[in-house]
C-alpha positions, 0 to 999 in steps of 0.5 A: 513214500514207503517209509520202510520197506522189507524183502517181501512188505512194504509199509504204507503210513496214514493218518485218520482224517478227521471232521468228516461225517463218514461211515468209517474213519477215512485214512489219508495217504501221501502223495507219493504212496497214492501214486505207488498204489496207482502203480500196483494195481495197474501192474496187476491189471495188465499182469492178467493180459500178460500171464499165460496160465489160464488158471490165473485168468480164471481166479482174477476173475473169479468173486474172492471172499477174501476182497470186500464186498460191492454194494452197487453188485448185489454185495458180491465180494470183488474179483481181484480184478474188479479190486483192483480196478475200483482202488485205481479208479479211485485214487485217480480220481483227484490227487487230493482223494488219497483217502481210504477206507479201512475196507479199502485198506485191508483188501488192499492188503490181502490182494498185495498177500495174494498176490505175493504168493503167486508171484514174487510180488511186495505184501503191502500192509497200512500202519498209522502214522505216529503210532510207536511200535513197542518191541521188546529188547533182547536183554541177554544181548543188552546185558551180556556178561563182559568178562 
């Protein structure tokens, strides 16, 4: 599932699928993670019947630049509601489609980013499987004088 998770990220893994003749290399998904993005954006859709702020109300509803955009609305850019409501439908729709576009990848990203500085809520970011992360060591704490 979430392979490793921070206080405030939690990385979701996927692995390009190949042999599909698709604008965009889909991104495929476990099972586990399906269920959990599932999960997220059914919890940010209720979150809108929940929260008194009517200032929330009016910005879930409102088109976001920062979401993509819909081709079948005239491209407008998403609503976080209508995001939401689409990667849910989505991802419900077999449990064998747990591919995502990288569209699809980043709003997911930046609605979990704006969502967390709202409420206290995980960022959710997409990393490839396989691909080693290369961080540099601290050598003064590798080599330190011992005596």
């Amino acid at each position: 599932m979430l392979e490793r998770m921070d206080m405030n990220k939690q990385i979701i893994t996927y692995r390009n699928r190949v042999g599909v003749n698709t604008k965009d290399v889909l991104r495929t998904i476990k099972p586990e993670d399906q269920h959990w993005l599932k999960t997220v954006m059914l919890g940010y859709l209720c979150l809108e019947s929940v929260d008194p702020r009517p200032e929330f109300k009016a910005w879930f509803n409102q088109t976001n630049e920062h979401l993509p955009k819909q081709p079948l609305m005239n491209n407008r850019h998403n609503t976080p509601k209508s995001f939401a409501e689409g990667i849910l439908s989505k991802l419900e729709q077999d449990p064998k489609r747990r591919d995502l576009s990288p569209k699809q990848c980043e709003g997911i990203e930046s609605l979990t980013k704006m969502m967390n500085g709202i409420y206290d809520t995980p960022k959710i970011v997409f990393e490839e499987q396989g691909v080693a992360k290369t961080t540099i060591p601290d050598f003064t704490k590798l080599f330190r004088k011992t005596a």
